[in-house]
C-alpha positions in Angstrom: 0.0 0.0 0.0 0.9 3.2 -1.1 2.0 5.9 1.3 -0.7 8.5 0.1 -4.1 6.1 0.4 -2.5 4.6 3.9 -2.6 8.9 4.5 -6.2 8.9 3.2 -7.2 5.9 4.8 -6.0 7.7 8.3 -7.7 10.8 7.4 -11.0 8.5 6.8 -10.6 6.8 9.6 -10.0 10.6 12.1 -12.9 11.9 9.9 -15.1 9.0 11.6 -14.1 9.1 14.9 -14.4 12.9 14.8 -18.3 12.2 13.6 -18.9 9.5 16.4 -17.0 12.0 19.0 -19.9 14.4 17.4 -22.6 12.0 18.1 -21.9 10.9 21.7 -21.1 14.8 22.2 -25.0 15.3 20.9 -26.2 12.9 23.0 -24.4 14.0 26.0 -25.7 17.3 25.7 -29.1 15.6 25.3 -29.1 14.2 28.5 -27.9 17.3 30.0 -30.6 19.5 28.4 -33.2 16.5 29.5 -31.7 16.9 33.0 -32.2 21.0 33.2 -35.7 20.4 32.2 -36.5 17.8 34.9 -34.9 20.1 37.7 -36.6 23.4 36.4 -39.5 21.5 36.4 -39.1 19.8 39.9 -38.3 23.3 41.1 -41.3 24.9 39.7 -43.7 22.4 41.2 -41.6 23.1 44.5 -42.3 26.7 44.6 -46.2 26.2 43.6 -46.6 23.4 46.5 -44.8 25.3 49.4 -43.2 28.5 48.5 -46.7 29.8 47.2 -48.4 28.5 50.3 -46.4 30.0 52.6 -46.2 33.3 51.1 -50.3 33.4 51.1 -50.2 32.0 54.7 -47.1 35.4 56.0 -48.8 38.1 53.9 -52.4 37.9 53.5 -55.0 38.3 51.3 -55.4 42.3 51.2 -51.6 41.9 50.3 -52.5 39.5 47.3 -54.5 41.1 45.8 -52.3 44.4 45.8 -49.8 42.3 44.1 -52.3 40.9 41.5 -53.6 44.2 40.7 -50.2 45.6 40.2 -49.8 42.3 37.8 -53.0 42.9 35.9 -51.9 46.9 34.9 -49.0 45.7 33.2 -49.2 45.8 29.2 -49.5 42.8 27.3 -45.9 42.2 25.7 -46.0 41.2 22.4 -42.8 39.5 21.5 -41.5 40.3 17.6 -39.3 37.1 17.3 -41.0 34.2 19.1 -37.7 32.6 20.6 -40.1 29.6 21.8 -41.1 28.3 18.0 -39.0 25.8 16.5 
């Protein structure tokens, strides 16, 4: 075998292992996406079965429904690039 294809064969052959490096790099950062979801998720259902609970239980309803108020004023955002669409 000839010096140049036993070069190209290398090449080929780093070419590969850089795609399957790719791959399990995908996958990796699969899992890792998968595994932010899961704890934003686990934290958000935290905060609406305690944290929200106690904050009506400490400050009371007149206090609320300042708070809601102040919420329900606010202007309706309309976003020009929606970020959330695939």
């Amino acid at each position: 075998m000839n010096v140049s294809r036993m070069n190209a064969l290398h090449k080929t052959d780093i070419i590969a292992e850089g795609d399957k490096s790719l791959l399990e790099n995908e996958q990796k950062d699969s899992l890792i996406l998968l595994s932010i979801v899961q704890q934003m998720e686990n934290h958000i259902r935290f905060e609406e079965r305690v944290v929200f609970n106690l904050i009506q239980e400490v400050i009371g309803q007149k206090q609320i429904e300042q708070i809601e108020s102040n919420f329900r004023n606010q202007p309706f955002i309309e976003y020009e690039d929606p970020f959330w669409e695939v």
